[in-house]
Structures are given as C-alpha cells and as structure tokens.
KOLVOTI-683817 format. One record per atom (N, C-alpha, C): residue number from 1; residue in one letter; x, y, z; atom name. Coordinates in steps of 0.2 Angstrom, whole numbers, padded with zeros to 4 digits, m for minus. Layout:
REM KOLVOTI-683817
(lodo NUM,a,(X,Y,Z),CA)
...
//
This chain:
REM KOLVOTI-683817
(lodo 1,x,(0004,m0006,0000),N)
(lodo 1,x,(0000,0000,0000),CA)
(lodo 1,x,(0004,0006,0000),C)
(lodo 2,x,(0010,0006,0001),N)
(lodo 2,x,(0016,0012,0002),CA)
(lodo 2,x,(0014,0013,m0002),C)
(lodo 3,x,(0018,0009,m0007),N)
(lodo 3,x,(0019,0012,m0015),CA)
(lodo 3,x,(0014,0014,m0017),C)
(lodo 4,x,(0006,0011,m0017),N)
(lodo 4,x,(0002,0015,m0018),CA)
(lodo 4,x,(m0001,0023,m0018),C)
(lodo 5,x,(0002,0022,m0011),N)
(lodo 5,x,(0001,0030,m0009),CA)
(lodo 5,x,(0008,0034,m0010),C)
(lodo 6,x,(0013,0032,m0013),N)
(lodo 6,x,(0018,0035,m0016),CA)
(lodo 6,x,(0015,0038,m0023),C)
(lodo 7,x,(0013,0032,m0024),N)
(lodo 7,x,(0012,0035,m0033),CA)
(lodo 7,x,(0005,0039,m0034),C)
(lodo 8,x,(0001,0037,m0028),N)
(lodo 8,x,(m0006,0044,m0026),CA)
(lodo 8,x,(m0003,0049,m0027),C)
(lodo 9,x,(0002,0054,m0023),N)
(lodo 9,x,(0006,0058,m0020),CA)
(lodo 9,x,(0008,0061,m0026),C)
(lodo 10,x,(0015,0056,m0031),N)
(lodo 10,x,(0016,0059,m0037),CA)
(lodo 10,x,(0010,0060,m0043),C)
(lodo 11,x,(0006,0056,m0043),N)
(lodo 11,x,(0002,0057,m0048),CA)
(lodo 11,x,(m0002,0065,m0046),C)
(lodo 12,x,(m0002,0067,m0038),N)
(lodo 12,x,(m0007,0073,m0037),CA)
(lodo 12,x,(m0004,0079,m0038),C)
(lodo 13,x,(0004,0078,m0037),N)
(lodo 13,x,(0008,0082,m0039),CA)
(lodo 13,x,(0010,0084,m0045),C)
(lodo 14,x,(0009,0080,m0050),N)
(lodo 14,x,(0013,0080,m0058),CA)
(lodo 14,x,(0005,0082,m0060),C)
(lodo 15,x,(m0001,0083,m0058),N)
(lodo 15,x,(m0009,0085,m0061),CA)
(lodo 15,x,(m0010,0092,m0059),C)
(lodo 16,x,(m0008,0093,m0053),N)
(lodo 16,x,(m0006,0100,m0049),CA)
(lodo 16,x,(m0002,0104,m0054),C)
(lodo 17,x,(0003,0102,m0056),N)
(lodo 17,x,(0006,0106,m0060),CA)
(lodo 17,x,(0006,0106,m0066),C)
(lodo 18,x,(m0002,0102,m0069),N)
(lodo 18,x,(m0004,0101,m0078),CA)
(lodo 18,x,(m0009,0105,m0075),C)
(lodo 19,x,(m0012,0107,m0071),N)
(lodo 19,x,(m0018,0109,m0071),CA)
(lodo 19,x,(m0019,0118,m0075),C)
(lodo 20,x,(m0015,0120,m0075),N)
(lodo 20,x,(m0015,0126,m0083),CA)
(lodo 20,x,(m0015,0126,m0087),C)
(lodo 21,x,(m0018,0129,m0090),N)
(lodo 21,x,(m0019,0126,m0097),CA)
(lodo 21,x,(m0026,0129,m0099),C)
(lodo 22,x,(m0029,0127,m0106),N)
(lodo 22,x,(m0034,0129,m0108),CA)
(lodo 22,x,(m0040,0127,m0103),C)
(lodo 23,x,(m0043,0133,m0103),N)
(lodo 23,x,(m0050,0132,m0098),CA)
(lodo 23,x,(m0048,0135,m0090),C)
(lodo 24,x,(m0043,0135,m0089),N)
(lodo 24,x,(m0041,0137,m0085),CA)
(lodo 24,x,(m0044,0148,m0087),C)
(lodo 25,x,(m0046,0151,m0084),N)
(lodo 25,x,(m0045,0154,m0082),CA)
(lodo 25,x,(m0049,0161,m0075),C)
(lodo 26,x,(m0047,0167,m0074),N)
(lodo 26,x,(m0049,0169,m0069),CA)
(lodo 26,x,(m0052,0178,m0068),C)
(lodo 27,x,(m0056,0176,m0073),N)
(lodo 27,x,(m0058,0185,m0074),CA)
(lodo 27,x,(m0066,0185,m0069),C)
(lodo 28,x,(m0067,0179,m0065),N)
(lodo 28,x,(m0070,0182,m0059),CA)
(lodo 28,x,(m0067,0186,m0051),C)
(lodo 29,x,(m0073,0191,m0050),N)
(lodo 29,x,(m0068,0194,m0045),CA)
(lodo 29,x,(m0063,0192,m0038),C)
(lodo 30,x,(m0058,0192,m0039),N)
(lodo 30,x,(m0053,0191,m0032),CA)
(lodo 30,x,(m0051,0184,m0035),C)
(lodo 31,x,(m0053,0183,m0040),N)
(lodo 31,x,(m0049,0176,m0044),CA)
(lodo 31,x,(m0044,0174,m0041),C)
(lodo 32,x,(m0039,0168,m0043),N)
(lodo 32,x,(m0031,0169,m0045),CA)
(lodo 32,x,(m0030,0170,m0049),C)
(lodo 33,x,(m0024,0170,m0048),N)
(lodo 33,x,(m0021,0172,m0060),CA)
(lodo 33,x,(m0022,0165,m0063),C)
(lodo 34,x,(m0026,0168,m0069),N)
(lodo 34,x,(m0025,0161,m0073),CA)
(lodo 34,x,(m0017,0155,m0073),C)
(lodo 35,x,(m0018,0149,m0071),N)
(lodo 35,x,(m0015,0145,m0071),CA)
(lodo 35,x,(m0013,0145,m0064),C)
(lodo 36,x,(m0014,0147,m0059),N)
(lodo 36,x,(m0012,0146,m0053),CA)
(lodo 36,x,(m0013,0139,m0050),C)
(lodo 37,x,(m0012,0139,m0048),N)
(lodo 37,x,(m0010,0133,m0043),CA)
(lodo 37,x,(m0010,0133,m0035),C)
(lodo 38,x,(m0006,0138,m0033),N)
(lodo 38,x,(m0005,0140,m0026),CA)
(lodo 38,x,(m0006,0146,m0025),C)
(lodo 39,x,(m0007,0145,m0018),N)
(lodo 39,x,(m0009,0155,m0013),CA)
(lodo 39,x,(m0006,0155,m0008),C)
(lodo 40,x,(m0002,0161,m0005),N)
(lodo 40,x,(0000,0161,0000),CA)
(lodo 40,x,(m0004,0166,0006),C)
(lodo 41,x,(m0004,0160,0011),N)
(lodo 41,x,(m0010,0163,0015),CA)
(lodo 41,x,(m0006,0165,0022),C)
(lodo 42,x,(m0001,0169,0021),N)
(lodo 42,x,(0003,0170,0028),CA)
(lodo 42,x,(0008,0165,0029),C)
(lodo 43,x,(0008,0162,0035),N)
(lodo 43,x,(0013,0156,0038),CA)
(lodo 43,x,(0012,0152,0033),C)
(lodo 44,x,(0006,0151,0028),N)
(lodo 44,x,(0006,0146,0024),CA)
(lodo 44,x,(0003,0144,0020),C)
(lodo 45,x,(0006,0140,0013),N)
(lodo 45,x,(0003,0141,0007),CA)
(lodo 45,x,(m0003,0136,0006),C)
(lodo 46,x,(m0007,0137,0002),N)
(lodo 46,x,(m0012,0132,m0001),CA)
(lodo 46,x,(m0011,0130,m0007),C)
(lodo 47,x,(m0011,0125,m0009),N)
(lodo 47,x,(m0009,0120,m0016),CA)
(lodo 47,x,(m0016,0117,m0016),C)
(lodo 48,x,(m0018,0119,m0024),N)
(lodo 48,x,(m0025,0117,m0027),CA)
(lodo 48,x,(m0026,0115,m0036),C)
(lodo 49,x,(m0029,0111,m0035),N)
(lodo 49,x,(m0033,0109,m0044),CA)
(lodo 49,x,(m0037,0107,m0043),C)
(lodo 50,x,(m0042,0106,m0050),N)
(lodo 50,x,(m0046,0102,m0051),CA)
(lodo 50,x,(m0045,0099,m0057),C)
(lodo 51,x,(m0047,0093,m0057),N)
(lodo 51,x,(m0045,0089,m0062),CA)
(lodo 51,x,(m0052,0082,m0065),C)
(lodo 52,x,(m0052,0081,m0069),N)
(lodo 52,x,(m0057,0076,m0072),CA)
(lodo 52,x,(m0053,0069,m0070),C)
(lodo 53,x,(m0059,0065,m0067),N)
(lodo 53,x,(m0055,0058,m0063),CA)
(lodo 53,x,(m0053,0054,m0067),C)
(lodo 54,x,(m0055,0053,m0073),N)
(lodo 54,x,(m0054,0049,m0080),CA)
(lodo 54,x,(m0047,0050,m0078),C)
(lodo 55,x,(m0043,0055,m0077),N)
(lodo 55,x,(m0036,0055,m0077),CA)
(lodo 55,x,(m0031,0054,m0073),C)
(lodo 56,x,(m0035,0051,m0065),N)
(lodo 56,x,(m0030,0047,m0064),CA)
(lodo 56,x,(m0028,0039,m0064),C)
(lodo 57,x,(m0024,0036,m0062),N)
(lodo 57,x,(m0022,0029,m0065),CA)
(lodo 57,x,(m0027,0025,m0060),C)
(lodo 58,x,(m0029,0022,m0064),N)
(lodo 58,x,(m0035,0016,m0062),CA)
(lodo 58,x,(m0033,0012,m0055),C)
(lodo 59,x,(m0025,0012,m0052),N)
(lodo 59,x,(m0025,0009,m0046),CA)
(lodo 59,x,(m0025,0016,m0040),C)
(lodo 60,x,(m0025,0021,m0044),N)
(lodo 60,x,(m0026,0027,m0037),CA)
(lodo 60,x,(m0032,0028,m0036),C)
(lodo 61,x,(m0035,0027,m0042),N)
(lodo 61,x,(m0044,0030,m0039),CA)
(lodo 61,x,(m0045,0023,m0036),C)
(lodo 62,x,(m0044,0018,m0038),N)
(lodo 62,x,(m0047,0010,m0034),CA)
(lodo 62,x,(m0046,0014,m0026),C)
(lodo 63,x,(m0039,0015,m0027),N)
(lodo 63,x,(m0035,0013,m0017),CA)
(lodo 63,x,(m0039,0020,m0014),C)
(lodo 64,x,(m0040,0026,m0016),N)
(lodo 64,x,(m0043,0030,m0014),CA)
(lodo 64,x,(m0051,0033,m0013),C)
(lodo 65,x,(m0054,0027,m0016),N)
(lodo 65,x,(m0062,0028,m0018),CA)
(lodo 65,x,(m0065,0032,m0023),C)
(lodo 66,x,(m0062,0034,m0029),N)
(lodo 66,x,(m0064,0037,m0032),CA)
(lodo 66,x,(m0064,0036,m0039),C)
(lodo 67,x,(m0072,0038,m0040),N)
(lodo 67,x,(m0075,0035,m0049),CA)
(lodo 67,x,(m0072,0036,m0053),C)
(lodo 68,x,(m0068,0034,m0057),N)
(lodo 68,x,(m0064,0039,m0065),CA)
(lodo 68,x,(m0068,0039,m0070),C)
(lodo 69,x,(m0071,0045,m0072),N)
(lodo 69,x,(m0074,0048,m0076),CA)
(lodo 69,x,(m0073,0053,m0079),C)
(lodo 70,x,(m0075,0054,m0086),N)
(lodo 70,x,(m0074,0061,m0088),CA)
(lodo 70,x,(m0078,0067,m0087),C)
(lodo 71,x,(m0084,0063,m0084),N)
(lodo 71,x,(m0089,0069,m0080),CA)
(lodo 71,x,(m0091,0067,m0070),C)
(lodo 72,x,(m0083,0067,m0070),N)
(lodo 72,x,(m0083,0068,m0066),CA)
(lodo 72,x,(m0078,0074,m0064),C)
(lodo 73,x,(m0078,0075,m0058),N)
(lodo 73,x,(m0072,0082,m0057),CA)
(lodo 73,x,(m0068,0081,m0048),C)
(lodo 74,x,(m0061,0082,m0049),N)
(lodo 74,x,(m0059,0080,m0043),CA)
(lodo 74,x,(m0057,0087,m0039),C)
(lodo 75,x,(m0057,0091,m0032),N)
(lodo 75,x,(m0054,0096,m0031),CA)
(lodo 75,x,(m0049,0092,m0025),C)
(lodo 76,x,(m0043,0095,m0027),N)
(lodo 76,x,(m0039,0093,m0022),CA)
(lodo 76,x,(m0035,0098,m0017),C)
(lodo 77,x,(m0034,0099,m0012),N)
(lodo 77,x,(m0031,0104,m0009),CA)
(lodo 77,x,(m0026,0102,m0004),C)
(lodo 78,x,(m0019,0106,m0002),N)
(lodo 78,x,(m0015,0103,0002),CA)
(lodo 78,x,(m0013,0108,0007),C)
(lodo 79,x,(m0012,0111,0011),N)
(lodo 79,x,(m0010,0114,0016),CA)
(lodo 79,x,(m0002,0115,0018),C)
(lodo 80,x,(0003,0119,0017),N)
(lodo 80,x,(0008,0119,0018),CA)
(lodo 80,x,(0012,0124,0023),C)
(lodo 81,x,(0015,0121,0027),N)
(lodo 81,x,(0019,0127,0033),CA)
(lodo 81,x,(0026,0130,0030),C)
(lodo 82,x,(0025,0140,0029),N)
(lodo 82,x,(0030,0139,0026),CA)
(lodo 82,x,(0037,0139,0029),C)
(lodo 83,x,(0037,0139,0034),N)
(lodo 83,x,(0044,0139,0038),CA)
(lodo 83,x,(0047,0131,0040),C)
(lodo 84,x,(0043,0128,0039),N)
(lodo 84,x,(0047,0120,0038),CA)
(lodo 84,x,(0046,0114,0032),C)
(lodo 85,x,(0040,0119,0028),N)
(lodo 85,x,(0039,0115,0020),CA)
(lodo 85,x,(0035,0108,0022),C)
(lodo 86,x,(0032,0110,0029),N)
(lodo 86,x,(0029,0103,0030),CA)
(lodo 86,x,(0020,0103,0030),C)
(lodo 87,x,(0019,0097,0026),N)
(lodo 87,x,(0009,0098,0028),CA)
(lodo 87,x,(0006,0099,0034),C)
(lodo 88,x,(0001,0103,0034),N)
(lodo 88,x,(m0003,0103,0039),CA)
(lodo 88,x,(m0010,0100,0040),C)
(lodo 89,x,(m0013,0100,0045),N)
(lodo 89,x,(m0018,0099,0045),CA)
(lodo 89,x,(m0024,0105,0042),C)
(lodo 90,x,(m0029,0105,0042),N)
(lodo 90,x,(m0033,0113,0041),CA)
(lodo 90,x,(m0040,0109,0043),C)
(lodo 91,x,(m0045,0114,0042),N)
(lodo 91,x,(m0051,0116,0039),CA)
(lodo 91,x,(m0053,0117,0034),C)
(lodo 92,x,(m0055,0113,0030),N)
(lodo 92,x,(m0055,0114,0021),CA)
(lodo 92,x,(m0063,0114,0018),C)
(lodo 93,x,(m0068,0120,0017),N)
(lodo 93,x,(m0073,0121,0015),CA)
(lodo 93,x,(m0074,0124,0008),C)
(lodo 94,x,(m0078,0121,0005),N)
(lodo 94,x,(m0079,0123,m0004),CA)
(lodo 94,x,(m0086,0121,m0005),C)
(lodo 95,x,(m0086,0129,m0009),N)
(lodo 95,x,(m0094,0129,m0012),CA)
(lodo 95,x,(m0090,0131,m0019),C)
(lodo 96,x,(m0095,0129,m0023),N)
(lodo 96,x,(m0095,0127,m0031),CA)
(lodo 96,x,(m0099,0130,m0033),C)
(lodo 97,x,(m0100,0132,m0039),N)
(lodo 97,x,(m0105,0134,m0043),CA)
(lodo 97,x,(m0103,0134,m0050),C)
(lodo 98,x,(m0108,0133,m0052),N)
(lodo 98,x,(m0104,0134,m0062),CA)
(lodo 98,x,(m0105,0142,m0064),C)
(lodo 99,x,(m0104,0142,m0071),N)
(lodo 99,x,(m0107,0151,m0071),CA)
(lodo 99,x,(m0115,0150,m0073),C)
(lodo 100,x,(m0120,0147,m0074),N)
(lodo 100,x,(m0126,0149,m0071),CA)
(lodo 100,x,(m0128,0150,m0066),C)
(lodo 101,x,(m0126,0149,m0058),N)
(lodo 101,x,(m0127,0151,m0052),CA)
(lodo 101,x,(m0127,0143,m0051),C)
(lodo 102,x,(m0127,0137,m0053),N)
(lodo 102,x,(m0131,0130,m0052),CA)
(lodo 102,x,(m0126,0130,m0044),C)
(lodo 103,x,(m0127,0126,m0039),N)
(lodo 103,x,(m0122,0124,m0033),CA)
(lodo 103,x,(m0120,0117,m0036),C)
(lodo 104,x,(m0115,0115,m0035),N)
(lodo 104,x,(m0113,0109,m0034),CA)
(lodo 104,x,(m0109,0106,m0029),C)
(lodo 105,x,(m0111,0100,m0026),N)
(lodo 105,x,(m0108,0097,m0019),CA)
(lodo 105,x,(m0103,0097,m0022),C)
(lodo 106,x,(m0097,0099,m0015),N)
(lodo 106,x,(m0092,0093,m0016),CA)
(lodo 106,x,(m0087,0094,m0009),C)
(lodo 107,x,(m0090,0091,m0007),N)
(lodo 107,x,(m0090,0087,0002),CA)
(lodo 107,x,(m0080,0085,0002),C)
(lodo 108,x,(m0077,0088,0005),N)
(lodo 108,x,(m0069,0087,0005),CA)
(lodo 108,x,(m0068,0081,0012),C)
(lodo 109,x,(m0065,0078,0010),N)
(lodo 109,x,(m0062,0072,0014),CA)
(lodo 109,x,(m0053,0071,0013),C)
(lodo 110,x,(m0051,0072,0022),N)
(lodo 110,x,(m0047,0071,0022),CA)
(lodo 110,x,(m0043,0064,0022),C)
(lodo 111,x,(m0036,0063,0017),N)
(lodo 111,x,(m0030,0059,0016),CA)
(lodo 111,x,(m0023,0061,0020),C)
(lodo 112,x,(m0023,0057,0025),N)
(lodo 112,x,(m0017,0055,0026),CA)
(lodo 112,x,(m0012,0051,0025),C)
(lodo 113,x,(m0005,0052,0023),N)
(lodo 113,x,(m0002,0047,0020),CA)
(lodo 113,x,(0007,0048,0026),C)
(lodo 114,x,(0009,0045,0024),N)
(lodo 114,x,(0018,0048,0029),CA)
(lodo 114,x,(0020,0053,0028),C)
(lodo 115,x,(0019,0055,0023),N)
(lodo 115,x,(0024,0063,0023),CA)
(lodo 115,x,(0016,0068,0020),C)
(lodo 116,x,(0012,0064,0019),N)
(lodo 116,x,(0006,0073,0014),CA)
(lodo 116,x,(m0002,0070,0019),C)
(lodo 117,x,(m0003,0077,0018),N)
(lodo 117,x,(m0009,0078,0021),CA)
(lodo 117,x,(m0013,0082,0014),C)
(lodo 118,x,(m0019,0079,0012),N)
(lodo 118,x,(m0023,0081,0005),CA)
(lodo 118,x,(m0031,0080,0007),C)
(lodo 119,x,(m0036,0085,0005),N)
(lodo 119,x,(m0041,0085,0005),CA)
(lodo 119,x,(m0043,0086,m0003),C)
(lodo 120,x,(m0047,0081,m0004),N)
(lodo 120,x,(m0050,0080,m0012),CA)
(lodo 120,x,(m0059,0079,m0008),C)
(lodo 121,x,(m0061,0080,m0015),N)
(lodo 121,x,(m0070,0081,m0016),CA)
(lodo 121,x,(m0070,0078,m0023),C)
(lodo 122,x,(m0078,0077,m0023),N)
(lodo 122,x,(m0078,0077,m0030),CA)
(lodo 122,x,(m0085,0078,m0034),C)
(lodo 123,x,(m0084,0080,m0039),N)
(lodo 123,x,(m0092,0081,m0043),CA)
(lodo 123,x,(m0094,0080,m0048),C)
(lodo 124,x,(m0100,0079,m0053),N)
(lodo 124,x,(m0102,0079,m0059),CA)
(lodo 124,x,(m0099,0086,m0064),C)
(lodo 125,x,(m0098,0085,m0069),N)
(lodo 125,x,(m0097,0088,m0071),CA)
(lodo 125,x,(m0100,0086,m0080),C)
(lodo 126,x,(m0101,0092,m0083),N)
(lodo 126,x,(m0103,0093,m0092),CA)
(lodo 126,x,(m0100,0095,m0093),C)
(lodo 127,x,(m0100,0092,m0102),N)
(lodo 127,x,(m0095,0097,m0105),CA)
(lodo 127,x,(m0095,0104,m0107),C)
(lodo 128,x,(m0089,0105,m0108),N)
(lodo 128,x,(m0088,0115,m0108),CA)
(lodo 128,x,(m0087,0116,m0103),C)
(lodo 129,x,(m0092,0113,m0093),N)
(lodo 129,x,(m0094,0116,m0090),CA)
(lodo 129,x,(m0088,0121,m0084),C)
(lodo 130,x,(m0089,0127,m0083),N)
(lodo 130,x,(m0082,0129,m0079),CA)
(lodo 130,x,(m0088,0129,m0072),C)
(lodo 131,x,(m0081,0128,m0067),N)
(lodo 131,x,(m0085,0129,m0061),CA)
(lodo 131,x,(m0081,0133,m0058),C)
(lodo 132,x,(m0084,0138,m0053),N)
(lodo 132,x,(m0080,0142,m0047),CA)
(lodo 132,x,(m0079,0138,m0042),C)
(lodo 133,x,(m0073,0137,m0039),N)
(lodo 133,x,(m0070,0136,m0034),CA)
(lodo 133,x,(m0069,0139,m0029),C)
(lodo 134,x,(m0075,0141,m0020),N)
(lodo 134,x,(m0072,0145,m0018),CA)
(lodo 134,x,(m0070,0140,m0011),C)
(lodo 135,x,(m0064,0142,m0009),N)
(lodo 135,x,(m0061,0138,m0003),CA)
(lodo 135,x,(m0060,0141,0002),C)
(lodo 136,x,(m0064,0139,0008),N)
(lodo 136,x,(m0060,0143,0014),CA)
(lodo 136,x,(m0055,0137,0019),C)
(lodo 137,x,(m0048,0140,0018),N)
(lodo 137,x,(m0046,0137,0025),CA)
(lodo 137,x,(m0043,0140,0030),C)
(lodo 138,x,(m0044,0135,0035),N)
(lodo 138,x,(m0043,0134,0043),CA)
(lodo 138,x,(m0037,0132,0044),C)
(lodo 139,x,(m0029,0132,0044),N)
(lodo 139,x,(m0022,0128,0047),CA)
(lodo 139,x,(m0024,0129,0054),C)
(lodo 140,x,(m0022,0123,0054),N)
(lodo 140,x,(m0022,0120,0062),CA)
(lodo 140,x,(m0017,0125,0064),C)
(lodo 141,x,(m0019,0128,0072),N)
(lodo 141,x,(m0016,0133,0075),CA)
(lodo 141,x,(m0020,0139,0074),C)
(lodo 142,x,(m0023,0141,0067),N)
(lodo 142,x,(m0023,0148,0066),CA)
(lodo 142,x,(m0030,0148,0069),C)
(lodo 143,x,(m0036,0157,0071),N)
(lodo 143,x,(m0042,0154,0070),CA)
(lodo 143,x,(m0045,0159,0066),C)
(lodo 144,x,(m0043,0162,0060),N)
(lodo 144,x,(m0047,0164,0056),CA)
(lodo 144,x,(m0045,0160,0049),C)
(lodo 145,x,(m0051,0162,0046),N)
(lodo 145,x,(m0052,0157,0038),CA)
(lodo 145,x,(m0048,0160,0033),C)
(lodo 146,x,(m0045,0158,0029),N)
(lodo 146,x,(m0042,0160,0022),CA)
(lodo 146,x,(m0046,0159,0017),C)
(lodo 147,x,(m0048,0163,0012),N)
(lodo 147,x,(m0053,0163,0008),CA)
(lodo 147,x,(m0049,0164,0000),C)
(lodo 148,x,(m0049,0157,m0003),N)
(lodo 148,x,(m0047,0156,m0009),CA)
(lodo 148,x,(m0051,0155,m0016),C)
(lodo 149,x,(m0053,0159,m0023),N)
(lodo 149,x,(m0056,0156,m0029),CA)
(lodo 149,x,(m0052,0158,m0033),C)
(lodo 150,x,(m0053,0151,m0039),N)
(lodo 150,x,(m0051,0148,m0045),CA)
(lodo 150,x,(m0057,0146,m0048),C)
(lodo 151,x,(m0058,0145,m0054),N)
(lodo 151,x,(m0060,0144,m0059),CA)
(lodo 151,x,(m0057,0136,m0063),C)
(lodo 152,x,(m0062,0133,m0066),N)
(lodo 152,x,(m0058,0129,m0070),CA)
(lodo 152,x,(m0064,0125,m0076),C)
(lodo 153,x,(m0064,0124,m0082),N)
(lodo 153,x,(m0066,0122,m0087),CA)
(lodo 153,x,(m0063,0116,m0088),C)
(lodo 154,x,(m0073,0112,m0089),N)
(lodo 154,x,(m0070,0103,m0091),CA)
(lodo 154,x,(m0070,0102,m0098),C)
(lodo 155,x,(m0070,0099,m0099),N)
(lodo 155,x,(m0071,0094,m0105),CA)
(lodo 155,x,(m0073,0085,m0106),C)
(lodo 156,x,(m0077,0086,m0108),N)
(lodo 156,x,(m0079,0078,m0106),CA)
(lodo 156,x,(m0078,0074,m0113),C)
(lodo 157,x,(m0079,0076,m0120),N)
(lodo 157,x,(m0080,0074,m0126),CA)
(lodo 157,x,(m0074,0072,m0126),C)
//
C-alpha cells in the first residue's frame, strides 16, 4: 500500500502542475491568476486543482475511492507550513458553482499518508462546463479562515 500511496502523491503532484492550461481561467472577482496553482495565505501556502477523474491511473482512484470519469471532477487541496515546508492539517470548506449560479456538492475528505496531508472532493461535471471554486481554510493553530477562488473548465468529449 506504500507504493500506492507513493504514486497517489506523485500522480497529485505531476496534475497539480498540468492543471494550466486551456479552460483554466480567472476573470471572476478576487480570482487567482489564470494557471495558478497556489496561494500564499501567511505562515502558509495552499496548493489546489481540479481535475477530471478519468485521469487518474486506475490503481489510485481503486485505493482511494474514487469513480474515474470524464464527468466527473476531482478538487484537491493541500495545506503547507511555510517555515518547515511541511503539511498541515486545516479546515477545508468549498462551495461550487458553475457560471449559471447552479451549486454543486463537493463534500472534502481528508487523506493521510507519511509525509502529505490532502483534501479531495468530488463532482459531476458537463461538457464545456467551468466551475468556481471557492475555498475557505482553517491551518491548524490559526483561528481565522483564508478565503481562496479559482475557476476551472472541463471537457468531457
């Protein structure tokens, strides 16, 4: 199961870092910048994508319970200390919406692994459709919220 969750870790990191690109962008207010990936929220940074599950490898979505589909949609988030470069725990809440105002669940559960701490969700997803991402967290220790939105365009075809 290590390796499992070795190659969960790089797979979320190596999607984290494709997640720019077309569809990607941020002309809603207080956005990120198009292609972002991370926010610095003080003591510590948030690392975020979303991504369609169809993409990842058939033995991570198994070991971690999650449907691989092209409509579906994965949001993942990680929590970073920046003074020792090490995961934390947090508070990780997100509302969704697409640009018709629709809401979309997507209920975050946290993964522990030996060295990462990850909170992923997940939702339905149509083609074209972009959703807003709006995230609040909570780092253990702190007691107010950081409030984080991205934007992100799927494609299912």
């Amino acid at each position: 199961m290590t390796i499992t969750r070795t190659m969960f870790s790089l797979s979320l990191l190596v999607l984290v870092a494709a997640c720019g690109g077309p569809g990607d962008s941020a002309d809603v207010p207080e956005a990120q910048p198009a292609g972002a990936t991370s926010a610095d929220i003080g003591d510590h940074v948030v690392h975020f994508s979303a991504l369609s599950t169809d993409q990842l490898p058939p033995e991570i979505a198994k070991a971690y319970n999650i449907l691989r589909s092209k409509n579906r949609a994965m949001l993942n988030v990680s929590v970073i200390r920046k003074s020792d470069n090490a995961p934390v725990t947090a508070t990780v809440n997100v509302k969704t919406v697409n640009l018709t105002g629709q809401l979309k669940n997507v209920t975050m559960r946290q993964i522990d692994e030996q060295e990462a701490i990850y909170y992923i969700g997940e939702t339905a997803v149509a083609n074209r459709e972009t959703l807003v991402f709006d995230i609040s967290v909570i780092p253990e220790g702190e007691d107010r919220a950081s409030e984080l939105r991205f934007k992100r365009q799927f494609y299912t075809d």
